[in-house]
C-alpha positions as CSV (number, residue, x, y, z in Angstrom):
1,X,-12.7,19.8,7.3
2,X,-11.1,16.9,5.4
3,X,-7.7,16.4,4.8
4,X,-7.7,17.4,0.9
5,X,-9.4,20.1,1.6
6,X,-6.9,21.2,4.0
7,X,-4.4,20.4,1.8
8,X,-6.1,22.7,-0.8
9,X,-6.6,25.7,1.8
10,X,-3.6,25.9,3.8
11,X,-0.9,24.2,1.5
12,X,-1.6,24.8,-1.9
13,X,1.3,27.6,-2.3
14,X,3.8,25.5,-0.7
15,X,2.8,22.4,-3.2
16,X,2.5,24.4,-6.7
17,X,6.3,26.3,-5.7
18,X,7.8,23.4,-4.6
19,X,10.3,23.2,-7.3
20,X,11.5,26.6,-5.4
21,X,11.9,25.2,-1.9
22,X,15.2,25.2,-0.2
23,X,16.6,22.0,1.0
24,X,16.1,22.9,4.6
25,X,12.5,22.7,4.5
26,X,11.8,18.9,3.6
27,X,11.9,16.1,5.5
28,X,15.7,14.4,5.6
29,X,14.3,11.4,3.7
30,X,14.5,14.1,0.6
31,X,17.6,15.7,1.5
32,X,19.3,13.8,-2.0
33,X,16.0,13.7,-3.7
34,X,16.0,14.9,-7.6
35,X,15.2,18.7,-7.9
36,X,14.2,18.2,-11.3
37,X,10.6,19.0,-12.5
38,X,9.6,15.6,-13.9
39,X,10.5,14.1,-10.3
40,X,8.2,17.2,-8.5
41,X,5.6,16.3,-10.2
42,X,5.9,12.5,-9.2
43,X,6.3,13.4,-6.0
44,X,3.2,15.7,-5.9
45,X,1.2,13.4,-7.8
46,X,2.0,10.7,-5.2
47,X,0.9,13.0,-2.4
48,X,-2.2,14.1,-4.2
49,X,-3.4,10.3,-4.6
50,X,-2.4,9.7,-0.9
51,X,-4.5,12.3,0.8
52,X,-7.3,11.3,-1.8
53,X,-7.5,7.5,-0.2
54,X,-6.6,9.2,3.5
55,X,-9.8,11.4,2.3
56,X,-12.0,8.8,0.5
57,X,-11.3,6.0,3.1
58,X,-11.1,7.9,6.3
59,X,-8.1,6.9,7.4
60,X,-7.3,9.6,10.0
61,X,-10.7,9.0,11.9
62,X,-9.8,8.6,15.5
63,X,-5.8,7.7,15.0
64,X,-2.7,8.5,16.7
65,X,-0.3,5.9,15.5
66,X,0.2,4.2,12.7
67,X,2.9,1.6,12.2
68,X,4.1,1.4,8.5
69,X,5.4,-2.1,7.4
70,X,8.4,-2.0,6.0
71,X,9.6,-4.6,3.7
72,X,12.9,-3.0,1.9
73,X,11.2,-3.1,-1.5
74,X,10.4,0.1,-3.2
75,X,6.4,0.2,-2.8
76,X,6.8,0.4,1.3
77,X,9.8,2.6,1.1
78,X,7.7,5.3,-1.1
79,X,4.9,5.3,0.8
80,X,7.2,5.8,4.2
81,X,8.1,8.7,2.2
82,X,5.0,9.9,1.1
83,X,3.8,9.9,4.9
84,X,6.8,11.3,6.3
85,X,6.3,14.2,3.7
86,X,2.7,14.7,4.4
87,X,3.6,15.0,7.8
88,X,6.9,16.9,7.7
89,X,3.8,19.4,6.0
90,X,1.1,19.3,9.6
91,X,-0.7,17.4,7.1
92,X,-1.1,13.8,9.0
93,X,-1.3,14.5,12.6
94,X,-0.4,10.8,14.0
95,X,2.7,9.3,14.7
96,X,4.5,7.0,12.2
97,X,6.5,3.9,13.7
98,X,8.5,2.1,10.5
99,X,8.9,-1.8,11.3
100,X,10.8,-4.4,9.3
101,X,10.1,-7.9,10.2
102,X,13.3,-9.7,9.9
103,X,11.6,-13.3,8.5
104,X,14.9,-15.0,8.7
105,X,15.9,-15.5,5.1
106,X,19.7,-16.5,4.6
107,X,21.6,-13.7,2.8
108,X,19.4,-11.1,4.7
109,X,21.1,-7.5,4.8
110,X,20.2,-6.9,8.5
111,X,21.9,-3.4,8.7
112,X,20.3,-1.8,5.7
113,X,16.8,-1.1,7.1
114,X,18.0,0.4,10.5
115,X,21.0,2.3,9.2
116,X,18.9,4.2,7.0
117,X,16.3,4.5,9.1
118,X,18.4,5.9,11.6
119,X,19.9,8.6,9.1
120,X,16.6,9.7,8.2
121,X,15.7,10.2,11.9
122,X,12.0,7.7,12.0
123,X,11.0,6.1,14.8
124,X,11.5,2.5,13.6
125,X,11.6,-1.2,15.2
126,X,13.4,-4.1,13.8
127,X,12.0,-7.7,14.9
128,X,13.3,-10.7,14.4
129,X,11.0,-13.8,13.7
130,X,12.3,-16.8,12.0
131,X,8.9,-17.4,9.8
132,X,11.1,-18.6,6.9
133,X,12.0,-22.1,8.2
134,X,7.8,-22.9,8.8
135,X,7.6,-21.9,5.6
136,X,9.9,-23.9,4.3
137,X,8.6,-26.4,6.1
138,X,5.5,-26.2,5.5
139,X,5.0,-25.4,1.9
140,X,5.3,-28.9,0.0
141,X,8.2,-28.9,-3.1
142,X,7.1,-26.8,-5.4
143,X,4.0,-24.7,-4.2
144,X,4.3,-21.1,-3.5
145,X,5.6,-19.2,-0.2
146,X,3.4,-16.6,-0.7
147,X,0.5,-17.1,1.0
148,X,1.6,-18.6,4.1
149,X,4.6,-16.2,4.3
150,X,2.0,-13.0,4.2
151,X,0.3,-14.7,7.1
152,X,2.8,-15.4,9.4
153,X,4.4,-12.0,8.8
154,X,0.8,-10.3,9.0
155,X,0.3,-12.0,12.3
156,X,3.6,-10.8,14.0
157,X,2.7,-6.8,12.5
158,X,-0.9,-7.7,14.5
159,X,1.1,-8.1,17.4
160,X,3.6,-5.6,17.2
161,X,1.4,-3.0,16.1
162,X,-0.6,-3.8,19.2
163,X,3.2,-3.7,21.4
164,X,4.1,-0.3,20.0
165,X,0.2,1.4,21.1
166,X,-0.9,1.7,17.2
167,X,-4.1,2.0,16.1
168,X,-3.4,0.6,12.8
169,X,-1.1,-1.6,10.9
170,X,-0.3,0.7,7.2
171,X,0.8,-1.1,4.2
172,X,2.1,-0.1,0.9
173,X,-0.3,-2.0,-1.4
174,X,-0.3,-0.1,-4.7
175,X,-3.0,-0.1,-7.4
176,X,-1.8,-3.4,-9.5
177,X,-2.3,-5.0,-6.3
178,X,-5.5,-4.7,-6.0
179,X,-6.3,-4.8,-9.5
180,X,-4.4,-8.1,-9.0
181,X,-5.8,-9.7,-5.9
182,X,-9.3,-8.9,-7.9
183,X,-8.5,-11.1,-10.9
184,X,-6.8,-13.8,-8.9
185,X,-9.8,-13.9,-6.8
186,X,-12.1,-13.8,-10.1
187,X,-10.3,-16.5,-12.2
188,X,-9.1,-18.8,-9.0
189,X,-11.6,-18.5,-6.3
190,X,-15.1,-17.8,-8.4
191,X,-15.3,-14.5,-5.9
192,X,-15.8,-10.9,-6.9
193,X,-13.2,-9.6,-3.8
194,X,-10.0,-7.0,-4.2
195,X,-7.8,-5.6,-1.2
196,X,-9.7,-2.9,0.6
197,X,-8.0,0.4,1.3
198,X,-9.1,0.1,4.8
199,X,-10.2,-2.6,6.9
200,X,-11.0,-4.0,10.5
201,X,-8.8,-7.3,11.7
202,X,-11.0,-10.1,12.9
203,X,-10.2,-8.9,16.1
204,X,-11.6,-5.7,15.9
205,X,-8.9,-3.9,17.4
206,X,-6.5,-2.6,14.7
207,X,-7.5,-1.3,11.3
208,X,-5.1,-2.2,8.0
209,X,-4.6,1.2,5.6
210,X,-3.5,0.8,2.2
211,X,-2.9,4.7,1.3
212,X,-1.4,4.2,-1.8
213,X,-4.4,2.5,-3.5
214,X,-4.7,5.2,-6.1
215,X,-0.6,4.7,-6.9
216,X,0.1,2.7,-10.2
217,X,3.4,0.4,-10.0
218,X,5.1,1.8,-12.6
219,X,5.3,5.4,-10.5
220,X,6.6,3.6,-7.3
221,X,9.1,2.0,-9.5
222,X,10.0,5.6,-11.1
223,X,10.0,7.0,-7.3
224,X,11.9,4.7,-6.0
225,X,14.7,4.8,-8.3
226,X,15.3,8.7,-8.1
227,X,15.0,8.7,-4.7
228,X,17.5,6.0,-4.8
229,X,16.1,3.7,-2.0
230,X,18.6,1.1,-0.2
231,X,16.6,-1.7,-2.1
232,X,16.1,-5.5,-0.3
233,X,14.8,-8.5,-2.8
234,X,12.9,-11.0,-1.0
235,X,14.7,-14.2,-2.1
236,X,11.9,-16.4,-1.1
237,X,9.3,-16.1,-3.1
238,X,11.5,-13.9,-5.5
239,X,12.6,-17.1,-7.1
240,X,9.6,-18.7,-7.3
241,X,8.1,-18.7,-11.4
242,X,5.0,-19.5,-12.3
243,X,3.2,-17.4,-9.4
244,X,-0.4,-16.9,-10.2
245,X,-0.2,-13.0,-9.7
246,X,3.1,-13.1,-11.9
247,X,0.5,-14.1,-14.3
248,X,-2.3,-11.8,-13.4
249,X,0.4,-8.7,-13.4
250,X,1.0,-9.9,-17.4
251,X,-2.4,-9.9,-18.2
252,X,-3.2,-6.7,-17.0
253,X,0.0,-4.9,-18.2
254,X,-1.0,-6.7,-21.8
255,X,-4.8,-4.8,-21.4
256,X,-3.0,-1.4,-20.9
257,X,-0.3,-1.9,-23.4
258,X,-4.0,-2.4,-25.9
259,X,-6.2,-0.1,-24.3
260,X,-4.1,2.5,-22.1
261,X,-6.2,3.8,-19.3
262,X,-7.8,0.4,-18.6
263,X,-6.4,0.0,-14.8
264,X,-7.7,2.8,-13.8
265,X,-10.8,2.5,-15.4
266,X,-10.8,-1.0,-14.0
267,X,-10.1,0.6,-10.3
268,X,-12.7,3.3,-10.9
269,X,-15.5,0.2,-11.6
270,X,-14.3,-1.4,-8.3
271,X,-15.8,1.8,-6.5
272,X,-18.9,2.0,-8.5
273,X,-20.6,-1.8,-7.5
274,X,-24.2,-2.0,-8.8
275,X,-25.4,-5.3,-6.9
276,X,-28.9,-5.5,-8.9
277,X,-27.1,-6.3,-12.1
278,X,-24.8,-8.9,-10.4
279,X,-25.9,-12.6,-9.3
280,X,-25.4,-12.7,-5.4
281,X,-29.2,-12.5,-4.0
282,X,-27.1,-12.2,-1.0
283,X,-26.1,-8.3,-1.8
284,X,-29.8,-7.8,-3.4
285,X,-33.3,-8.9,-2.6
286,X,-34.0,-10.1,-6.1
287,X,-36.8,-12.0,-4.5
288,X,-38.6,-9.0,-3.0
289,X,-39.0,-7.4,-7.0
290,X,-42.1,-6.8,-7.7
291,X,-43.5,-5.6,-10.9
292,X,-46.1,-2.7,-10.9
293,X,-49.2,-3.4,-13.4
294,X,-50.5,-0.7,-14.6
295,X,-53.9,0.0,-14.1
């Protein structure tokens, strides 16, 4: 049985009357959570999109471990809390480690991420790798962190992922991401290629999970503000202007503002790819057609 339909089975009472439940039966990372009904509804809405990408993507297929990046911005703190809810529920059997890579940054509020970690009783790991001098160094006056910054940090979740026994490295990509890793790669690189939901490293040995790929922004924002998340800015790239997905991210907010409803229809399309009616005789065997004559 898949996990929504488990969900649907064996959970479905406790989801509808959650507005009912007592505080004693959710996870502590709720514990100060609104009990208002626009903020259930979030919540449930949240959950119902996660299980649907867990369910879609098969995320739970062999796992026992996962080890959720954890950045201190609001996308990776609510989908810690989504997972930790799901679970709190016997609803993701595997074991979540939270980790924070401590890049090195000045100003860096080291104590925020493990003291609330700590309160809320997860499993967590804290490492410290100075990746913000090489980029620094490395990134010529005025070009962006960003790329080079993902990969270093990337590289050291690889490797702690593999330290802690995980079998994969879970990330709190929403849907503008995607939506904006498409366009970047459509206007910049001359490529039709998003962010998966779940892929293989080149080394074959870890997989990389986005669960919240169904989640728009704008509800992580709204999540993370009632459950009033211990929020960390990244001051390195934070700064930077003129980022090419600051530009995609107006584009696409502009389309919606037009024609609300257009990122998901936009989302929907990338999961509905006809390759006869694109140009990559790569994907299709255009050269195989053969017309039928009629007799």
């Amino acid at each position: 049985m898949n996990l929504v339909n488990t969900i649907d089975s064996q959970n479905a009472a406790v989801l509808e009357g959650e507005d009912e439940l007592d505080l004693a039966t959710v996870h502590p990372v709720f514990a100060k959570a609104p009990r208002s009904v626009s903020f259930n509804k979030l919540r449930k809405r949240l959950i119902r999109q996660v299980r649907q990408a867990i369910s879609d993507f098969d995320m739970l297929k062999g796992q026992k471990r996962w080890l959720v990046g954890l950045s201190g911005g609001k996308d990776s703190y609510g989908l810690l809390a989504v997972l930790l809810d799901l679970q709190w529920r016997g609803l993701l059997p595997v074991e979540l480690v939270a980790c924070n890579l401590d890049q090195g940054q000045p100003n860096f509020p080291k104590h925020i991420l493990p003291d609330y970690l700590a309160s809320i009783g997860v499993r967590h790991r804290i490492e410290y790798r100075d990746t913000y001098s090489i980029v620094k160094e490395k990134v010529p006056t005025g070009g962006t962190y960003c790329s080079l910054c993902s990969r270093l940090r990337r590289g050291n979740l690889y490797r702690i992922a593999r330290e802690e026994g995980c079998d994969a490295l879970v990330l709190g990509h929403h849907r503008e991401d995607i939506l904006e890793t498409f366009f970047m790669n459509f206007f910049h690189g001359g490529r039709l290629s998003a962010m998966p939901a779940k892929l293989l490293n080149d080394e074959k040995d870890l997989f990389v999970l986005r669960p919240l790929a169904y989640a728009a922004e704008e509800d992580m924002a709204r999540f993370a503000q009632a459950m009033e998340f211990p929020i960390i800015p990244c001051d390195l790239c934070g700064s930077q202007d003129g980022l090419q997905r600051n530009a995609m991210k107006e584009m696409l907010a502009g389309i919606e503002a037009k024609m609300p409803g257009r990122k998901d229809a936009m989302l929907r399309a990338l999961a509905h790819v006809d390759p006869s009616h694109l140009l990559d005789p790569k994907l299709f065997d255009f050269a195989g057609l053969m017309a039928t004559k009629a007799d």
